[in-house]
C-alpha positions as CSV (number, residue, x, y, z in Angstrom):
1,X,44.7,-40.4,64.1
2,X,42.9,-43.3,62.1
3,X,41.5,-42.1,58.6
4,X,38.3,-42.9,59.7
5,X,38.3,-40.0,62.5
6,X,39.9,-37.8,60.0
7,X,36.8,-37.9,57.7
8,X,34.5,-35.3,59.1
9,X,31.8,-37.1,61.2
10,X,32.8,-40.5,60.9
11,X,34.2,-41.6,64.6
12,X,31.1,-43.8,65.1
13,X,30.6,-45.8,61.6
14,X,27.6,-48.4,61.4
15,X,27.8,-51.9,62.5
16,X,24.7,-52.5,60.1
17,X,25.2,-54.2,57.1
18,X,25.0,-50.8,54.3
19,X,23.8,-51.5,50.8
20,X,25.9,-49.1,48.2
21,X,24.2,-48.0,45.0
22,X,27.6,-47.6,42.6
23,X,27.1,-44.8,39.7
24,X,30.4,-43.9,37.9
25,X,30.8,-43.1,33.7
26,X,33.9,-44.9,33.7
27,X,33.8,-48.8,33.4
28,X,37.3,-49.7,35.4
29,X,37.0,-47.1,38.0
30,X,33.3,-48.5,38.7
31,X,34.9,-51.9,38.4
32,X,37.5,-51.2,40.8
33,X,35.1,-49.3,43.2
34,X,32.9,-52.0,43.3
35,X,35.2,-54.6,44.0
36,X,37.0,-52.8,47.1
37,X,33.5,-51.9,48.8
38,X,32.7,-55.6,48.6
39,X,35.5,-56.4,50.2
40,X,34.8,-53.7,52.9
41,X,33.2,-55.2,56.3
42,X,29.9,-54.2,56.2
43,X,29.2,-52.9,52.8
44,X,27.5,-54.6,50.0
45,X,26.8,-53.2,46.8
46,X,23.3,-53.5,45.2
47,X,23.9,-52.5,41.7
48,X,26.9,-50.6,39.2
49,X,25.7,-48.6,37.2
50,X,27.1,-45.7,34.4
51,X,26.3,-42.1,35.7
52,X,24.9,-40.6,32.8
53,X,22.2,-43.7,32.5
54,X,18.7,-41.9,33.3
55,X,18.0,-41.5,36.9
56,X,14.4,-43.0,36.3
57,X,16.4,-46.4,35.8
58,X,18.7,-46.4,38.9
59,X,17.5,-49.4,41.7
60,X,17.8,-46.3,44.2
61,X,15.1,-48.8,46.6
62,X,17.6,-51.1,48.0
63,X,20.4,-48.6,48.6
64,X,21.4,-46.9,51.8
65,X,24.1,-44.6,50.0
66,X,24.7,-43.6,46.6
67,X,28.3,-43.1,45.4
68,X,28.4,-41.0,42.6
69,X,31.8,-40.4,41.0
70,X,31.9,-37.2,39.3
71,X,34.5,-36.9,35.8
72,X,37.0,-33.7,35.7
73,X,34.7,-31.0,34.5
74,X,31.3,-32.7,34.9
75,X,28.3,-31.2,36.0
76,X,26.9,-33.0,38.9
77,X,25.0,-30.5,40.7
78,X,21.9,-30.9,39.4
79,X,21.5,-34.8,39.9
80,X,22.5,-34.9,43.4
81,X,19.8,-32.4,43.7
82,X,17.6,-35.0,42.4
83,X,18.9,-37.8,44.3
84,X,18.3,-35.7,47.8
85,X,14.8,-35.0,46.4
86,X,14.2,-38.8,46.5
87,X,16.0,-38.9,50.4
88,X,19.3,-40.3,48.8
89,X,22.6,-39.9,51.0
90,X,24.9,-38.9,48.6
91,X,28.4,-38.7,48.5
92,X,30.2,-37.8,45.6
93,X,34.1,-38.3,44.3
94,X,35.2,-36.1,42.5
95,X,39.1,-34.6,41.4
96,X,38.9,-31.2,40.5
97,X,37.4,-29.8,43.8
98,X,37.2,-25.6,44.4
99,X,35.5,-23.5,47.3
100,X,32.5,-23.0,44.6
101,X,32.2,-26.6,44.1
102,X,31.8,-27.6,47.4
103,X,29.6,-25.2,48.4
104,X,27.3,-25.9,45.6
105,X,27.4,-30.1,46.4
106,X,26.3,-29.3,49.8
107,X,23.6,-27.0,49.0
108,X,22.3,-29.6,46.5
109,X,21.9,-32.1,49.4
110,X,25.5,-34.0,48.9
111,X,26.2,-35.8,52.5
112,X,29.5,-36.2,51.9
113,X,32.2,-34.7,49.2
114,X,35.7,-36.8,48.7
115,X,38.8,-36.7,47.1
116,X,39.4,-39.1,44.2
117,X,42.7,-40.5,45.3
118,X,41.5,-40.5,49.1
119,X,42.0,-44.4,48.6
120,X,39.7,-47.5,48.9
121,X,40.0,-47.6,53.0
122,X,39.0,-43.9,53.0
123,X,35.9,-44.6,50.7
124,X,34.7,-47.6,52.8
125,X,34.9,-45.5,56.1
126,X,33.2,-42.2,54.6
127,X,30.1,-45.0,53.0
128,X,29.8,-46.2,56.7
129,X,29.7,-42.3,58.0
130,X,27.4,-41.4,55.6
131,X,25.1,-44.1,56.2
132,X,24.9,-43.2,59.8
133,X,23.7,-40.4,59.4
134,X,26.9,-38.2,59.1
135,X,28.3,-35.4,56.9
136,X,32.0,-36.1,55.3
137,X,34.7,-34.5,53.8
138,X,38.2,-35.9,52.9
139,X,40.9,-34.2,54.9
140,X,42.4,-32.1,52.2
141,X,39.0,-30.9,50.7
142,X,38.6,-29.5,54.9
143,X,41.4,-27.8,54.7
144,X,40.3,-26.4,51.2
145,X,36.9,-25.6,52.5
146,X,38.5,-23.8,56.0
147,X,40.6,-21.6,53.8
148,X,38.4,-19.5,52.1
149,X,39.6,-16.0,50.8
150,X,37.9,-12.8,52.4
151,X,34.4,-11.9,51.8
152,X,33.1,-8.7,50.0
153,X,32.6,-6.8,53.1
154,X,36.1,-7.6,54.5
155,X,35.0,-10.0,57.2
156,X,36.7,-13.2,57.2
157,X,36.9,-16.8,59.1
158,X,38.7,-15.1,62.5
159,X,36.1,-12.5,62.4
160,X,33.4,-15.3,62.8
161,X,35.5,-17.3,65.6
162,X,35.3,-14.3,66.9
163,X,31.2,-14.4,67.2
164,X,31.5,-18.0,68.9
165,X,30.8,-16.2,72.4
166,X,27.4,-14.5,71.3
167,X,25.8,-17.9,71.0
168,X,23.9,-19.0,73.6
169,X,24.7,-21.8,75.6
170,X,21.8,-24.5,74.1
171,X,23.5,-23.2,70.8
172,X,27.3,-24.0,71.8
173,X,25.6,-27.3,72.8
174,X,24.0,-27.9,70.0
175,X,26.9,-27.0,67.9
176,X,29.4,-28.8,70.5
177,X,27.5,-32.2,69.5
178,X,27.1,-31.4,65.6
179,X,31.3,-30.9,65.9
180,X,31.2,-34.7,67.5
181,X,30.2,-36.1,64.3
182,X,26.4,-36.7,66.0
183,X,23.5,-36.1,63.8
184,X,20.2,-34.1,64.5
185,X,18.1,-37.0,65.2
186,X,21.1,-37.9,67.9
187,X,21.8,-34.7,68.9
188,X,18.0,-34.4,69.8
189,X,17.9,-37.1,71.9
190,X,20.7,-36.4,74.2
191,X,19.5,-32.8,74.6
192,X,15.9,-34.1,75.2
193,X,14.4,-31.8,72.5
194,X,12.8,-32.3,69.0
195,X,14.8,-32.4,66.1
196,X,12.5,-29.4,64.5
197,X,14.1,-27.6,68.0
198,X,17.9,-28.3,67.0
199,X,17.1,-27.3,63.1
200,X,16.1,-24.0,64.7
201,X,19.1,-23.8,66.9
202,X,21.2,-24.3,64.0
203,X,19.5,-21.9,61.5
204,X,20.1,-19.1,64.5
205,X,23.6,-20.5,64.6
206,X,24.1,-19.9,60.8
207,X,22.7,-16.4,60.9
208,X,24.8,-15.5,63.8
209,X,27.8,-16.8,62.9
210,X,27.3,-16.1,59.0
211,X,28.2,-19.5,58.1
212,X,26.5,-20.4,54.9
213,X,25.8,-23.9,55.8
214,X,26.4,-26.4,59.3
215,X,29.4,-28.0,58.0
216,X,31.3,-24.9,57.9
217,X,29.7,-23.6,61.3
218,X,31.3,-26.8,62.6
219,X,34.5,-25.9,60.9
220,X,34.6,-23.1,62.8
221,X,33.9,-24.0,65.9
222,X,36.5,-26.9,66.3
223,X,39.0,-24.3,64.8
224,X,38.4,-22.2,67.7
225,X,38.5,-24.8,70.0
226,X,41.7,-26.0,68.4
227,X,43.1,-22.7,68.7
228,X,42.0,-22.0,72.6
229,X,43.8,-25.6,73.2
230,X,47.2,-24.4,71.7
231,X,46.9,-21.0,73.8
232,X,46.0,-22.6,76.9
233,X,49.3,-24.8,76.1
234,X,51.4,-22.2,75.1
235,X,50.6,-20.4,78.7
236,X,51.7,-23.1,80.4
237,X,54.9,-23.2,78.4
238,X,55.2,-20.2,79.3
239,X,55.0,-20.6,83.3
240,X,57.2,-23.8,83.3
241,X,60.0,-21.8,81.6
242,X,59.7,-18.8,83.8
């Protein structure tokens, strides 16, 4: 499996040309980032700039994606916020990546969240994503996200798989073509319905399934589907050897 279909929603990248707005507090690892996404088909970067320099003075006009490279310990939250206030797809590096963390980068309007070492292929391929319209997240930060502990009341990830079969079957869909890496706009269109129509599809989806956002509903659902494939496999295991 390529990297790029490993990265959450990025089986289809752009074949546009994507203009990167660079912001990273460290001069050589902006440098470096720079230099590889230039290299990258497709991408060209507008500007490089330091991540603490005020937001009022970022070229945020000519960029389709902001790459925002958060420092161990740094406090991002509340300028992605900022960015997604001004409709900027974000996706942010960062190293010292928890359950809390991600959860709060989504919920500020991140688009995609990435291991620092995922490596300069990785960061070209989750730009392109991200610019179509796609959410991302570096492979291990899934698996970090997919392994939460149990909640409060006891219930945890199965017990949701479990409430897969009390969605209806325009939600499955819905959700079927969200797991595909498609976004709402997309996902409209092949269903024939407005995107206002699939947001409410997915917020029923959410509530039902008590996912606190559509990235882990997804999560969820192509776990399940993963796990019905190994079952389905390991009964016909099981009739070949008896």
């Amino acid at each position: 499996m390529s990297l790029e279909r490993d990265l959450l929603g990025a089986g289809r990248p752009t074949d546009e040309k994507v203009w990167v707005l660079v912001a990273d507090g460290d001069p050589a690892s902006r440098h470096v980032l720079t230099r590889v996404l230039r290299r990258s088909g497709h991408l060209d970067v507008v500007a490089a700039i330091g991540s603490q320099q005020p937001l009022h003075q970022w070229p945020l006009g000519g960029a389709d994606v902001v790459v925002l490279v958060s420092a161990p310990h740094e406090n991002t939250m509340d300028r992605v916020r900022l960015l997604a206030s001004r409709e900027a797809r974000v996706l942010l590096i960062g190293t010292d990546w928890n359950k809390y963390r991600l959860d709060a980068a989504f919920a500020a309007g991140a688009t995609g969240c990435l291991a620092k070492d995922l490596g300069p292929a990785g960061v070209a391929a989750a730009v392109r994503a991200v610019a179509s319209g796609h959410t991302v997240l570096s492979p291990e930060l899934r698996a970090l996200y997919v392994q939460r502990p149990p909640a409060p009341s006891g219930c945890q990830a199965d017990g949701a798989e479990e409430l897969l079969p009390t969605l209806t079957s325009r939600e499955q869909e819905v959700l079927r073509n969200l797991a595909e890496g498609m976004s709402t706009a997309e996902t409209a269109a092949r269903l024939r319905v407005s995107p206002a129509t699939v947001k409410s599809h997915v917020s029923h989806v959410l509530t039902k399934l008590g996912a606190r956002n559509r990235l882990e509903a997804v999560l969820l659902f192509q776990r399940s589907c993963e796990r019905a494939a190994e079952t389905v496999l390991g009964g016909h295991r099981s009739a070949m050897a008896g």
